[in-house]
C-alpha positions as CSV (number, residue, x, y, z in Angstrom):
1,X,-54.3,45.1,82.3
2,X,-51.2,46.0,80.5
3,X,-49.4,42.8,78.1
4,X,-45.9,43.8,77.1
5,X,-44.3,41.3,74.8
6,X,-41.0,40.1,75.6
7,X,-40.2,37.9,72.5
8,X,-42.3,37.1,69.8
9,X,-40.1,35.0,67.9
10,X,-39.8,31.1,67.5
11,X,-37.6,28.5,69.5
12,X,-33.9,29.4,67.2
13,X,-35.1,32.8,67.4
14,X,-35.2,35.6,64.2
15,X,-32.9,36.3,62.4
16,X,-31.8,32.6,62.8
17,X,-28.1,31.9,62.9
18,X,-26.4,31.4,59.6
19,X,-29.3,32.3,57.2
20,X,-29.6,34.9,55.0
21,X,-33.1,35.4,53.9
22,X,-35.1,38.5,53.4
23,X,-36.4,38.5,57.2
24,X,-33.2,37.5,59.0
25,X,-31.2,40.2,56.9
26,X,-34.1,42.8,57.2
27,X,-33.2,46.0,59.5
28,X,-36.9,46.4,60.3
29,X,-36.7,46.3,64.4
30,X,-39.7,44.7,64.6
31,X,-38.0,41.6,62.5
32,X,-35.5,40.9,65.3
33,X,-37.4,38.5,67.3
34,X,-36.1,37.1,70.9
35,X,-38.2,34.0,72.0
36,X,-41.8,33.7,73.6
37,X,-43.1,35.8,76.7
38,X,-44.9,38.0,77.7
39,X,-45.3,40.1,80.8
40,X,-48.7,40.8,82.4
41,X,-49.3,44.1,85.0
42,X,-52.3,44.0,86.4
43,X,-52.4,46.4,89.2
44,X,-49.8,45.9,91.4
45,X,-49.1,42.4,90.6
46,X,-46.4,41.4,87.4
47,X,-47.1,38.0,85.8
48,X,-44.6,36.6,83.7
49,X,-46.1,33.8,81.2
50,X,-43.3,31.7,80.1
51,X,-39.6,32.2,81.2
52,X,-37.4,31.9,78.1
53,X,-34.0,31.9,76.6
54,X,-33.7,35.3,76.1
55,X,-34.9,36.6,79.8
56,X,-32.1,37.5,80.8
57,X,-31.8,39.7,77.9
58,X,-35.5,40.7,77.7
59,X,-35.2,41.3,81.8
60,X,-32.7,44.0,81.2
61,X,-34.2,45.7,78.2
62,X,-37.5,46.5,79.9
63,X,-35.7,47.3,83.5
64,X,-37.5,44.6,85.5
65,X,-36.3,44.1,88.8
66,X,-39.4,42.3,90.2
67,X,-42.0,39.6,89.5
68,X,-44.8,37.7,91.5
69,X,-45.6,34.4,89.3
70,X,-43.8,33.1,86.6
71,X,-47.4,30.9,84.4
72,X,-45.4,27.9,82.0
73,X,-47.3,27.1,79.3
74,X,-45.0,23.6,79.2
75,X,-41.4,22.7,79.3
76,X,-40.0,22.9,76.4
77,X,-36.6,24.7,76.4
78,X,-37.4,27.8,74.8
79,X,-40.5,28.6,77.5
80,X,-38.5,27.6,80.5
81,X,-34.6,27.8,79.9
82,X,-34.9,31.5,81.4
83,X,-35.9,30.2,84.9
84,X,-32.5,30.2,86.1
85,X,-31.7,33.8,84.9
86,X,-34.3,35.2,87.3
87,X,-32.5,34.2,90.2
88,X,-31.0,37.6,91.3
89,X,-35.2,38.5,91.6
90,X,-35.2,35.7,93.9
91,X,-31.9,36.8,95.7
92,X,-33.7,40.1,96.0
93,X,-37.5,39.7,96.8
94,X,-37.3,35.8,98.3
95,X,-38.6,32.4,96.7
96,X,-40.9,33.1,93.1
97,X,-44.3,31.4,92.9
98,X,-44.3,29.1,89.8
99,X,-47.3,28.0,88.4
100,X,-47.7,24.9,85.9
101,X,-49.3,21.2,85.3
102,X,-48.2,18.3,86.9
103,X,-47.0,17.4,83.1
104,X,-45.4,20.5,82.9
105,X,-43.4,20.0,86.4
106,X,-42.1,16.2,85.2
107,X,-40.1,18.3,82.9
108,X,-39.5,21.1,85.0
109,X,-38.3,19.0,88.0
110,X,-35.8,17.2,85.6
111,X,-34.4,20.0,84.0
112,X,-34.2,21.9,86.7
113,X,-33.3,19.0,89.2
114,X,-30.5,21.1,90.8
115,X,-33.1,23.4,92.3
116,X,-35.2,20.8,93.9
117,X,-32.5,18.9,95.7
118,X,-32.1,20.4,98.8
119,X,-28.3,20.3,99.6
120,X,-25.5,21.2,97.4
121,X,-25.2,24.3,95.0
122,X,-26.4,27.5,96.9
123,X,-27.1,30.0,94.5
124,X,-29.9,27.8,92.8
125,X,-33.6,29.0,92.1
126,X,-35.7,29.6,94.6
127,X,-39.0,28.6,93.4
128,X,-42.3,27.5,95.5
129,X,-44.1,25.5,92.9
130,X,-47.8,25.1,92.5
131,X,-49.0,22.4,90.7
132,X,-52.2,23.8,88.3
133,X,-55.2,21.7,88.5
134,X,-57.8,24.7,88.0
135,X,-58.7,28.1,88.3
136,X,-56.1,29.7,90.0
137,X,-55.3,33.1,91.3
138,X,-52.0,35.4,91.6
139,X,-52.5,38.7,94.5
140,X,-56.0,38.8,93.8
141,X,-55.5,37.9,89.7
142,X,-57.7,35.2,88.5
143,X,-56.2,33.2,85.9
144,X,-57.9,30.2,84.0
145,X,-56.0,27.5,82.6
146,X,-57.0,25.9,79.2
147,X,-55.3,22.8,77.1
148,X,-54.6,23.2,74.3
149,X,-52.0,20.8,72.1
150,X,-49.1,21.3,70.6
151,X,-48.3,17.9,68.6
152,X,-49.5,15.1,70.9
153,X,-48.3,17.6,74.1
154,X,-51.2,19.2,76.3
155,X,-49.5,22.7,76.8
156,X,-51.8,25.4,79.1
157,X,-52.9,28.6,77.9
158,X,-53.6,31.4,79.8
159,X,-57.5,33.3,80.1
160,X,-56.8,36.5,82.5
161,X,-60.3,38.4,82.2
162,X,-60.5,39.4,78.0
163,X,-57.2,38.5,77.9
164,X,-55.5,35.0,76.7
165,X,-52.4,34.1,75.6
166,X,-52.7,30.7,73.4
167,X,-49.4,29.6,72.1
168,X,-47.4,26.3,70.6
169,X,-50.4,24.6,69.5
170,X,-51.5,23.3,66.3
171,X,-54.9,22.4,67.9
172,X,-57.6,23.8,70.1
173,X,-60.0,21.1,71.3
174,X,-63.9,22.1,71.2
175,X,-64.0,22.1,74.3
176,X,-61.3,24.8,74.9
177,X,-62.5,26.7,72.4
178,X,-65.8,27.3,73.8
179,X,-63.5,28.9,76.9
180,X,-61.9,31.4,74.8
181,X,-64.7,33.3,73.5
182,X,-66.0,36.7,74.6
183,X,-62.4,38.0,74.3
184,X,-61.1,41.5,73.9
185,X,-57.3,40.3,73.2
186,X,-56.4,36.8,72.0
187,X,-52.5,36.0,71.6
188,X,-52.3,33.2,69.3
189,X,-49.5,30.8,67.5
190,X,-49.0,31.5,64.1
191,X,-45.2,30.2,63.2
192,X,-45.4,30.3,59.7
193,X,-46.8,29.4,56.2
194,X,-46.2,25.9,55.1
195,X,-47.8,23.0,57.8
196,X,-45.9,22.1,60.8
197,X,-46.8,18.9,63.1
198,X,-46.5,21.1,66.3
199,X,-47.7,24.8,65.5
200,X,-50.7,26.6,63.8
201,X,-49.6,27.9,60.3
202,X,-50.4,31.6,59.3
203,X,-53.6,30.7,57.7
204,X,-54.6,28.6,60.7
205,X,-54.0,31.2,63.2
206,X,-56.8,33.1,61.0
207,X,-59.2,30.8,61.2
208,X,-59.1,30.1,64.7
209,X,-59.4,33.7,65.1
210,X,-62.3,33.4,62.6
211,X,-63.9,31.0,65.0
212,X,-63.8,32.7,68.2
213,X,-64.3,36.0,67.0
214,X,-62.2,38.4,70.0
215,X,-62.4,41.9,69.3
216,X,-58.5,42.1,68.7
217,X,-56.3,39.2,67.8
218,X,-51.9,39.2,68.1
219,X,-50.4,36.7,66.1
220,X,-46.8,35.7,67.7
221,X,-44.3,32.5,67.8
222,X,-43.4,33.7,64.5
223,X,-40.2,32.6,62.4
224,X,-38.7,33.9,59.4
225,X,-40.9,33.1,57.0
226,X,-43.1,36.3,58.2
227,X,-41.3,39.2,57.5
228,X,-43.8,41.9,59.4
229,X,-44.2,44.1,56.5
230,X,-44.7,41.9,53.5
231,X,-47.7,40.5,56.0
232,X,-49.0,42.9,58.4
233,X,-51.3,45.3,55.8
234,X,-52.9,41.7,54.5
235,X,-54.5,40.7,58.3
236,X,-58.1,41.0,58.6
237,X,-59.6,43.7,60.3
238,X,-58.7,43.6,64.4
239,X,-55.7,41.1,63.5
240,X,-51.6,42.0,63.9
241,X,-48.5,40.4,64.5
242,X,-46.8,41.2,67.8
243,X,-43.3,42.7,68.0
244,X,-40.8,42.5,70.5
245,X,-41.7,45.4,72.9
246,X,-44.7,46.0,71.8
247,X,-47.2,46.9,74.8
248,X,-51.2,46.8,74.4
249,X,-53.9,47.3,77.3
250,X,-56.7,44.7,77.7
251,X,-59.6,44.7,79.8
C-alpha cells in the first residue's frame, strides 16, 4: 500500500495569508502546506481520503487523472470543498463512489445540493453515494471506519490493513482506540502547541501515539506554529511530521 500525502496543512492553509512568522516566511518546501488528504494505491485501486480545497491544485501536481472512492472523514469545508474539482475524473471515467456517514452526507447533500437535484446545471458532480454504516470495501480494499471526535462532531477515520489515517480530533474514545492498535502506520492530528477545543495539540498527538504504540506514527493537520525543522529532530523514535508530497509504503 502506498500513502502519498496531498496536503498536510490546516483549514487557512501554511503559510497563512497576511502573516509573517518564522514558518509562513520559511523557504523550507516542506513548510508550504496545502490542506488535508491523502491518496491511498493499493493495487490497482486509488482511494482518495478527504477531497479538499486545494485538489484541484494537489490533482495536477501529482498527475492524477483517475480515482475509484473518494472516503470523507466529515464535512467540513476544508475536507470536502474539492469535491467539485474532480468533476473532469467524472466527465472521464463516469459517476465516483463516495463514501461517508449519514452525519457526514447531511452536510454533504446541503453543500453540495446542486449535485443531488436531478434537473438543472449539467456539468455537476457525478457522485453515487454510499452511506457508511460499517466495514466497507473499495475493488477488493477493506476499509474500517472508526469515530473519533473532533469538538462535539463524530468525524470517521480510516483503518486500511496497518494503515490509519486519524485526523480533526481532539479525542479518541476507548473504544476506538482499542481498534487502532497493531498498526504499522498511524496518521494522526497534531495542529499545534497551545490547546484547541477541536484538534489534538503536538503534545497530545504524542501521547496518543504513546498509547497505541504503531510501529511508525505521521503527525499532520499542522499550522504554523510547527515549523518542520525547529520540531522534527525532537519526535520520539518512529514519529515525523508529514510533508506535502511525501509518499511512504504501509503494509
Amino acid at each position: 500500500m502506498r500513502i502519498t500525502f496531498l496536503g498536510t496543512g490546516t483549514s487557512v492553509g501554511v503559510p497563512s495569508i497576511g502573516c509573517d512568522c518564522g514558518t509562513c516566511l520559511s523557504d523550507d518546501p516542506r513548510d508550504k502546506r496545502l490542506r488535508t488528504s491523502v491518496l491511498i494505491e493499493h493495487g490497482a485501486c486509488q482511494i482518495l481520503i478527504d477531497a479538499s480545497t486545494d485538489f484541484r491544485q494537489q490533482a495536477l501536481r501529482l498527475a492524477l487523472s483517475r480515482l475509484d472512492a473518494i472516503l470523507f472523514t466529515h464535512s467540513h469545508a476544508d475536507h470536502c470543498f474539492g469535491l467539485d474539482d474532480a468533476r473532469p475524473m467524472m466527465f472521464r471515467n463516469g459517476p465516483l463512489a463516495c463514501y461517508a456517514t449519514e452525519k457526514t452526507w447531511e452536510g454533504l447533500r446541503r453543500i453540495y445540493e446542486y449535485a443531488f437535484n436531478p434537473g438543472g446545471y449539467s456539468a455537476k458532480p457525478s457522485i453515487v453515494p454510499h452511506v457508511i454504516d460499517g466495514a466497507f470495501q473499495v475493488l477488493g480494499v477493506d476499509v474500517e471506519p472508526i469515530e473519533v471526535i473532533h469538538g462535539e462532531l463524530p468525524v470517521t477515520a480510516f483503518r486500511i490493513g496497518g494503515f490509519a489515517y486519524v485526523t480533526d480530533c481532539n479525542r479518541i474514545p476507548s473504544e476506538s482506540c482499542d481498534r487502532l492498535r497493531g498498526l504499522d502506520l498511524l496518521v494522526i492530528d497534531a495542529l499545534r502547541l497551545k490547546p484547541h477545543p477541536t484538534h489534538l495539540t503536538l503534545n497530545q498527538a504524542l501521547g496518543y501515539v504513546e498509547r497505541l504504540t504503531p510501529r511508525r506514527a505521521l503527525l499532520t493537520h499542522i499550522s504554523h506554529d510547527i515549523k518542520q525543522a525547529d520540531f522534527e529532530t525532537n519526535l520520539p523514535a518512529g514519529v515525523g511530521i508529514a510533508y506535502d508530497g511525501l509518499v511512504v509504503e504501509s503494509a
